[in-house]
C-alpha positions in Angstrom: 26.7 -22.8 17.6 24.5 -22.2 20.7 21.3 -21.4 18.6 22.2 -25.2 16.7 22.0 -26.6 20.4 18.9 -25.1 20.9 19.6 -22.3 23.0 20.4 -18.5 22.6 23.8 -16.5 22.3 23.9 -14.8 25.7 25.8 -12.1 24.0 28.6 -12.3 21.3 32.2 -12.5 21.8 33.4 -10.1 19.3 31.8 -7.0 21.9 35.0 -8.9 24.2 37.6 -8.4 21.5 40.3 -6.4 23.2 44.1 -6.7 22.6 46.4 -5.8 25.0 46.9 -4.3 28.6 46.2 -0.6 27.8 43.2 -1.2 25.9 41.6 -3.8 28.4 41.8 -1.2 30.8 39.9 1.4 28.7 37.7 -0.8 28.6 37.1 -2.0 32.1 33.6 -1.2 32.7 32.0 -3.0 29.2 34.0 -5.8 30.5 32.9 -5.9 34.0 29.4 -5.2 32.8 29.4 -8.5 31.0 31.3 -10.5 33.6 28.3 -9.8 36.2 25.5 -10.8 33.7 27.2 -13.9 32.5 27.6 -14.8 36.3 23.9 -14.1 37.5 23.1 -15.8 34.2 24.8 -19.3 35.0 23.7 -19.3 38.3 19.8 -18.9 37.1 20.5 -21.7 34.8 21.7 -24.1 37.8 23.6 -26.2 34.9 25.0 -29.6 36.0 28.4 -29.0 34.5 29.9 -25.4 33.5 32.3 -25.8 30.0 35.0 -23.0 29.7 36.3 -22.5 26.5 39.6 -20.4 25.9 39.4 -16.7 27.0 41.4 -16.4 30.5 40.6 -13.0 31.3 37.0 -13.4 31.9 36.5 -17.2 32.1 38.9 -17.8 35.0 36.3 -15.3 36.9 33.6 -16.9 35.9 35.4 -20.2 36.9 35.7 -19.2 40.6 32.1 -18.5 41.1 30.8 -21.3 39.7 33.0 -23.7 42.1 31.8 -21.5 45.1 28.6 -22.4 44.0 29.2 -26.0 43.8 29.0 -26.5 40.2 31.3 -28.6 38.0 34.2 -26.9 36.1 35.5 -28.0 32.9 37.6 -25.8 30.8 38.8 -26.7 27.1 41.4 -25.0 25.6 44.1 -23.5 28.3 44.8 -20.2 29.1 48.2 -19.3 27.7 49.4 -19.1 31.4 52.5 -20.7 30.2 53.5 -17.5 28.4 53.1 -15.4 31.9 51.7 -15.4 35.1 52.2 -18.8 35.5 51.3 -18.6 39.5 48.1 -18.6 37.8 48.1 -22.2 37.7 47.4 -21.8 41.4 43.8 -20.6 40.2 43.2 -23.3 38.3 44.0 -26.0 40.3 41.4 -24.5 42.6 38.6 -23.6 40.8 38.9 -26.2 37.8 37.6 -30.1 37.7 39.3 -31.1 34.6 41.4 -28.8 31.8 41.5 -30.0 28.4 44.9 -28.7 26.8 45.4 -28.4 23.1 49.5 -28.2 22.9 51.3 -31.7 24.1 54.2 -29.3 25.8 51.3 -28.2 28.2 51.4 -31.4 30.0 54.3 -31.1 31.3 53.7 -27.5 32.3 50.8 -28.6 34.6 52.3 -31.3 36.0 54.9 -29.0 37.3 52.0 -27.2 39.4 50.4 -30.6 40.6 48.3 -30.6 38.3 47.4 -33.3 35.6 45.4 -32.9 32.5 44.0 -34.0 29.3 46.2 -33.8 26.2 43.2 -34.0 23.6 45.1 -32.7 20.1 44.3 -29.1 18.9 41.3 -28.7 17.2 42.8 -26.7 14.2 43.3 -30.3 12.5 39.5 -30.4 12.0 39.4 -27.4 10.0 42.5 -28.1 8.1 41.5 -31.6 7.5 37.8 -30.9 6.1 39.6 -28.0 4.0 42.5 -31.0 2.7 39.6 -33.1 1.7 37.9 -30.4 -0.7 39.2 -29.9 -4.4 40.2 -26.4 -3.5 42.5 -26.5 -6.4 40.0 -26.8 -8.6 37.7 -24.0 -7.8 38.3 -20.1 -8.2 37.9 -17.7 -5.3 35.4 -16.1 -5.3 36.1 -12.8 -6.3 36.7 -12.9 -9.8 39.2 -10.6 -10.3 41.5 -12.2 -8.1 40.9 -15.8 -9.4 41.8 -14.2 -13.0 45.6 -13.1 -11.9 47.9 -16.2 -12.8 51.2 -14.3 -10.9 52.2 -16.0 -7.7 50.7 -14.7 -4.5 51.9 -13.4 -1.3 48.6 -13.6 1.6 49.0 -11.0 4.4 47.0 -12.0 7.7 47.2 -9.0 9.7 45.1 -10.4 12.3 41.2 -9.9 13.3 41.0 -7.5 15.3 40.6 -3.2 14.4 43.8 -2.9 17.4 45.8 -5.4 14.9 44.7 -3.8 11.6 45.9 -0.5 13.3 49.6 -1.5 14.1 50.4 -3.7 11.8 48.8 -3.8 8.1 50.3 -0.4 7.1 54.0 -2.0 7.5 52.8 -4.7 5.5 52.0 -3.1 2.8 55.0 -1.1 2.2 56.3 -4.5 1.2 54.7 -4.6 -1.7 57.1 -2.5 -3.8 60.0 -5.1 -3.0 57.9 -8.0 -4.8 56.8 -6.7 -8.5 56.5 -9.8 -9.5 54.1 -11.1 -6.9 50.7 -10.3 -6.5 49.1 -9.4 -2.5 45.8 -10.4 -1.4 44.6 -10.1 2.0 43.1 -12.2 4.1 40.1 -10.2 5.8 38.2 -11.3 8.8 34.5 -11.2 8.7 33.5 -9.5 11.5 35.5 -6.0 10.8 34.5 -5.4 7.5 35.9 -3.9 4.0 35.7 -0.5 5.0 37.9 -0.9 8.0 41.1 -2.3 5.3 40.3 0.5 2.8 41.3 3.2 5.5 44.7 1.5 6.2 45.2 1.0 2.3 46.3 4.1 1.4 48.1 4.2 -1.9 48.2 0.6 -2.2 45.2 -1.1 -4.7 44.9 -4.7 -2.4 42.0 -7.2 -2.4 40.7 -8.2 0.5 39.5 -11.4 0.4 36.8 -12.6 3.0 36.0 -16.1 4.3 38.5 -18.0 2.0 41.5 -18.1 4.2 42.5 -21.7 4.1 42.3 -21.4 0.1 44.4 -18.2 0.1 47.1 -19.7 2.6 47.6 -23.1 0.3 48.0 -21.1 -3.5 50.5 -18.3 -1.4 54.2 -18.9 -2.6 54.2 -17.2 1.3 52.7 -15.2 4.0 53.6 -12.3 6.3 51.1 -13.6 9.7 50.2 -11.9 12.2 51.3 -13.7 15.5 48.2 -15.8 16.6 46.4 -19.2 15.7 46.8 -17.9 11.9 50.7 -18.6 12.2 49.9 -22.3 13.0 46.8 -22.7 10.4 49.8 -21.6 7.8 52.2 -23.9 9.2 49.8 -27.2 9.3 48.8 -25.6 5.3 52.3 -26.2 4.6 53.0 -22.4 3.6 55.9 -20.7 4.4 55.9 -17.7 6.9 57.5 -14.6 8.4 55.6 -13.7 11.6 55.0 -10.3 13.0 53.5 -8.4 15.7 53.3 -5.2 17.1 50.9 -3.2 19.5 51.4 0.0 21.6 53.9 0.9 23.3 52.9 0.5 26.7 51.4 -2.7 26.2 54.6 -3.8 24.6 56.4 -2.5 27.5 54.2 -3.8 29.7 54.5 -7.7 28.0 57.8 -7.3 27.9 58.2 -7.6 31.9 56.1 -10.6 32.0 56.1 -13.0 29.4 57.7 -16.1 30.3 58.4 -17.7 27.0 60.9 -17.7 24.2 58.7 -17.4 20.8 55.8 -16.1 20.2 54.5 -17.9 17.3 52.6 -21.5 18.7 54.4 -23.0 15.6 58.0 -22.0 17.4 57.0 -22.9 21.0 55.5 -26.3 19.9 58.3 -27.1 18.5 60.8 -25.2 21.5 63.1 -24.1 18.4 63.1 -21.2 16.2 61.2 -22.8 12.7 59.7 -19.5 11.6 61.3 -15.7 12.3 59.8 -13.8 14.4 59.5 -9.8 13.9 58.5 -7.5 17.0 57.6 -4.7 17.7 61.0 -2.4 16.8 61.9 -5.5 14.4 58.6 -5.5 12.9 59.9 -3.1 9.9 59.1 -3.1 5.9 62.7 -3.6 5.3 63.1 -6.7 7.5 59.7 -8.4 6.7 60.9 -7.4 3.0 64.9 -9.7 4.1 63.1 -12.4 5.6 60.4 -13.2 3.2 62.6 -13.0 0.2 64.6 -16.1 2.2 61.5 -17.8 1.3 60.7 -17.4 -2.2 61.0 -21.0 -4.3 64.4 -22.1 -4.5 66.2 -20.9 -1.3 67.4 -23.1 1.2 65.8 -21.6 4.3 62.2 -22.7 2.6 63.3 -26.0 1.9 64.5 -25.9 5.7 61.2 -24.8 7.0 58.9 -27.0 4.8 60.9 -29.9 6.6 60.1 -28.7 10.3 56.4 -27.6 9.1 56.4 -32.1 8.5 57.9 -32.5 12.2 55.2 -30.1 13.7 52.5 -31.9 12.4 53.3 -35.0 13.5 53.1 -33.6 17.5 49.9 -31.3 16.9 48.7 -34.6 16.1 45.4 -36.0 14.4 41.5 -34.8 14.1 38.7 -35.1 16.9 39.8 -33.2 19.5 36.8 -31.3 20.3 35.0 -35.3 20.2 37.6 -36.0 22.6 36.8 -33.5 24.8 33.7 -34.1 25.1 33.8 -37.9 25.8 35.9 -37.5 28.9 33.3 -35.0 29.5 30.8 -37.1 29.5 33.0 -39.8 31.3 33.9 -37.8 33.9 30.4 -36.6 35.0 29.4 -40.4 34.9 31.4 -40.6 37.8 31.0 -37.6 39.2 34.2 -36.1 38.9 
């Protein structure tokens, strides 16, 4: 965190938290707003080196003006330019010192563009590895009620953002009727807050459970997951998964004409096959999420089948320490000024 590094937040990122090409645009002007005070904020700093993390949209901006002003560029995490607008690339190459790519197949993507970069690992593996070393077995959640249900559970992770809550949770919950035996917990995200899931609840009685995601993803018998990071965290957790996604129609329309990639889901492009299904949009129904998480349930084949890939993926996401890495050849390549 910036305030543990001894420095203020210039602003936080959840005020950035758009989804999607209709609602960026309605939002144009916060955006813009924050671009130009981030800028004129670097620029008083004077910073030896600049560190981009993630977030294209606005980073790749910020990018270009900090190489017109001579400062180093070093950007950790990728933007997804692999998925569309590849030309983008172009960009990079330009305005960026060093990229620090968290899938292996990314690589190869650069290198296609002249480019060559750091494979570092993806730093998911930290998180999942710190959770694999707790005794999470052995302690209750932390809402009691939930920790006293002894049915097998089905997690929903309909995403964190209020666009994703929107579009998606209300299809997941008509599910519920199609599992009696099963009992649904959600997993909530922080920074949106109970009341937002209570107005999308409806007729449904669903606990939201906050800031125990890892623990409700490893006692799940299965989880309906929101395309996004979550979809791989449930992969590395070893818990099955039927993925989903929807947003509005023009944006859908919209991503339809430009994305360049097969899947979705980061577990299905890592491993350039189809290891979990993937529901869109029209797709994205009660009564197909309801066909293809039954598939799942102990005892059918297709789990078995996916459990078996989930052992493959791991292997090529690869091991801990790849923020560490990071910044090492950080650190290496200012030492010689690169």
């Amino acid at each position: 965190m910036a305030t543990e590094a001894g420095n203020e937040p210039f602003m936080h990122f959840s005020g950035m938290a758009f989804m999607g090409f209709l609602e960026v645009a309605k939002n144009l002007r916060t955006i813009l707003g924050h671009l130009k005070k981030s800028e004129k904020d670097i620029l008083c700093f004077e910073p030896n080196a600049l560190i981009l993390i993630d977030f294209p949209g606005f980073n790749l901006r910020i990018a270009e003006k900090a190489k017109k002003a001579g400062l180093r560029v070093y950007y950790y995490i990728s933007p997804k330019i692999w998925a569309w607008n590849s030309k983008r690339a172009l960009k990079i190459k330009k305005n960026i010192d060093h990229m620090f790519v968290i899938f292996p197949f990314e690589v190869d993507f650069y290198r296609k563009w002249g480019m060559e970069v750091d494979y570092v690992g993806n730093p998911l593996m930290d998180s999942i590895q710190d959770f694999k070393n707790q005794e999470f077995d052995k302690t209750p959640f932390a809402n009691s009620e939930i920790s006293k249900s002894s049915r097998p559970i089905i997690a929903l992770l309909p995403g964190s953002r209020k666009q994703e809550l929107e579009y998606i949770l209300p299809t997941m919950l008509k599910i519920i009727p199609d599992f009696p035996n099963y009992d649904f917990i959600i997993a909530g995200s922080p920074s949106l807050g109970l009341d937002i899931y209570k107005k999308y609840l409806g007729e449904f009685i669903v606990p939201v459970l906050f800031n125990e995601t890892y623990s409700l993803i490893k006692r799940a018998t299965l989880a309906i997951v929101t395309s996004g990071t979550a979809a791989l965290e449930a992969a590395l957790l070893n818990c099955p998964e039927v993925i989903v996604y929807k947003t509005s129609r023009i944006s859908y329309e919209i991503a339809k004409k430009v994305i360049l990639v097969r899947y979705i889901s980061l577990v299905n492009l890592i491993m350039d096959q189809e290891i979990v299904k993937e529901l869109i949009q029209g797709t994205c129904t009660p009564s197909s999420i309801s066909r293809e998480a039954k598939k799942l349930l102990p005892g059918n084949l297709e789990r078995d089948k996916m459990l078996q890939q989930y052992s493959l993926l791991q292997d090529k996401v690869g091991k801990p320490g790849a923020s560490f890495r990071t910044a090492n050849l950080i650190f290496e390549y200012m030492d010689h000024g690169k």
